[in-house]
N, C-alpha and C positions, 0 to 999 in steps of 0.2 A: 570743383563742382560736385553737389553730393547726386550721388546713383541714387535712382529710384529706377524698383524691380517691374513695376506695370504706370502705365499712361495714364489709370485715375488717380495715380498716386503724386504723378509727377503735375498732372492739371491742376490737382488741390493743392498743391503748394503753388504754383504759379498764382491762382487766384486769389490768394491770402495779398497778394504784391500788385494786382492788377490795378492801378484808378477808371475809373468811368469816363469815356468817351466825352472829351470835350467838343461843345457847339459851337464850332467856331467860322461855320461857311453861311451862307447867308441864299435864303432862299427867298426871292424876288417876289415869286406870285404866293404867297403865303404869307410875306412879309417876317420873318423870322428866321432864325438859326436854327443849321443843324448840324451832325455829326455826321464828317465826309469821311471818306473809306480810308484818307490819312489819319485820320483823330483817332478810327477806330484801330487801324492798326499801330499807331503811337503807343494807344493805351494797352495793351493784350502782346503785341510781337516780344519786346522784351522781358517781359519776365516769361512768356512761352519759352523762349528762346534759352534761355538761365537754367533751364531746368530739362535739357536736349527735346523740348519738340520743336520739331518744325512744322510748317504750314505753308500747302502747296492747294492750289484753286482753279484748276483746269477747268474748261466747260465742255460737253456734249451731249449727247441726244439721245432720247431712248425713243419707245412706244407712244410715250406721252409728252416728248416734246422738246426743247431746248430746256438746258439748266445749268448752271453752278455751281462744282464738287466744291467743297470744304472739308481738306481733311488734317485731319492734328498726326503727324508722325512722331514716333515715339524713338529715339536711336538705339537707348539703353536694353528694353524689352522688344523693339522689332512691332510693339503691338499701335493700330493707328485707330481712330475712329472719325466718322466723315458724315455730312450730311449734302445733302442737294435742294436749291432753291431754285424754282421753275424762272424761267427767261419768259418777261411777259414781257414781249416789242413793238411798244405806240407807230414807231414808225419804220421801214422795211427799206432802209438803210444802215452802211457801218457808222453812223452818229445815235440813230435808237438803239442798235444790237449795243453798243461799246456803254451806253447811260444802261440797259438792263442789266450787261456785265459787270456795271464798275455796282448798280444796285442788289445785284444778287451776292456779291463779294462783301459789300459791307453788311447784310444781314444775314447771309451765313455764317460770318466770321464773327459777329458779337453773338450768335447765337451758342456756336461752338466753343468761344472762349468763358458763356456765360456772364458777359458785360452789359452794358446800360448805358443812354447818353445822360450826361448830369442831368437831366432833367426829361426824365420819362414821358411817352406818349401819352400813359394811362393818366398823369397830370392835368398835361395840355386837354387831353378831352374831359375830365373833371370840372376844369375851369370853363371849358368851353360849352358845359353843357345847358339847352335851354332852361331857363326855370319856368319851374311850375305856375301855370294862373292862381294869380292866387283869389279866392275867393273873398265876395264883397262882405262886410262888414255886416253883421246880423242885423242888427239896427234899419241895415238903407233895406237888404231885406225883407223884412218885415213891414217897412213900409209899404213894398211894392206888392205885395199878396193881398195886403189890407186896400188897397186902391183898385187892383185887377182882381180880386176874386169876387167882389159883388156882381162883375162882367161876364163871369163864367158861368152857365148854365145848363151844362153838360157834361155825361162821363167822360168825355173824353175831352172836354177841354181842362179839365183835374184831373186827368190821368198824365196829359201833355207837361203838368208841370210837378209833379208828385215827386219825383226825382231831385230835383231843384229844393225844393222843400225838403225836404229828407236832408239834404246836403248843405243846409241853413242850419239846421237844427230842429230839436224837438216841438220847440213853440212854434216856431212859423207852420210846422207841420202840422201842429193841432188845427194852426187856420182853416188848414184844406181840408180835413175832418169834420171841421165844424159846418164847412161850407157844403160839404157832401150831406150831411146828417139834416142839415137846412132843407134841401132841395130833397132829399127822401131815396139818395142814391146808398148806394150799400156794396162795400166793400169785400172782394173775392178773394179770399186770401189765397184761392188755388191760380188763377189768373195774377194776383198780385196788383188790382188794380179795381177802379168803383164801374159799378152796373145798375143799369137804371132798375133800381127794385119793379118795380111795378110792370115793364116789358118784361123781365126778367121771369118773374111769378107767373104772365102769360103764357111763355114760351114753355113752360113745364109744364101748364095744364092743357097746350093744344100738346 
């Protein structure tokens, strides 16, 4: 077995040999597989192990709460490194305490051996993520500005859809434009929005 003088040294060659965590346990209310704290140390114990570390996962308690040591020993250099994942426990029994231990074990341990299960979380929520509304068709658009803006008679019933319009395009925008400049309203570019000229003009001269 070749010596290596420090534990990064010995890690980085272990993880040249590591494979990714197979999904091979089946989770009921999600409907889907995952990688159980067997997969995970299938895939990472041995070749840790090839290359003198070990891997010891006590749990205890600090300040802030129950947790799960993960730590890599090193035999050759004596030197270890270790992390702690918090014990969150649904239920206040040894069947929740033993499902948080067996889950803090298996995500400390891929985290410290720096593994992955064949198919990444960041994936799954990729896939899973909602898409985007997509926006109507310019065309039906424009129909519908051309049948409700002869209806609209006020700044604030073209200020109500001036966003909408903007988000159509340029021409449908001109509609509301056109429709404002009809009606003798006039547009506040500090406001961002149309004001009845003519109150407007009042209001300055009281």
């Amino acid at each position: 077995m070749t010596t290596y003088k420090s534990i990064a040294a010995a890690l980085a060659a272990a993880q040249t040999t590591m494979g990714k965590a197979l999904k091979q346990s089946n989770n009921p209310h999600f409907k889907s597989k995952y990688a159980d704290l067997g997969n995970v140390m299938d895939a990472c114990l041995p070749a840790l192990n090839a290359v003198g570390i070990a891997v010891i996962q006590p749990t205890g308690e600090d300040e802030f709460g129950r947790y799960v040591e993960t730590r890599l020993i090193h035999g050759d250099s004596g030197e270890h490194l270790s992390c702690r994942v918090p014990l969150i426990v649904n239920k206040n029994d040894m069947q929740g305490y033993g499902s948080a231990v067996t889950y803090g074990r298996r995500y400390g341990l891929m985290a410290m051996a720096g593994i992955a299960p064949e198919d990444d979380d960041g994936n799954a929520a990729a896939a899973a993520a909602p898409k985007k509304a997509e926006k109507p068709p310019v065309d039906e658009e424009m129909a519908w500005f051309k049948e409700h803006l002869p209806k609209m008679s006020s700044p604030d019933h073209l200020n109500s859809v001036m966003m909408r319009a903007k988000s159509a395009g340029r021409e449908v925008a001109k509609l509301v434009a056109d429709r404002a400049n009809e009606l003798g309203f006039d547009f506040d570019p500090d406001q961002r929005c149309y004001v009845d000229l003519q109150a407007h003009k009042n209001a300055i001269a009281n």
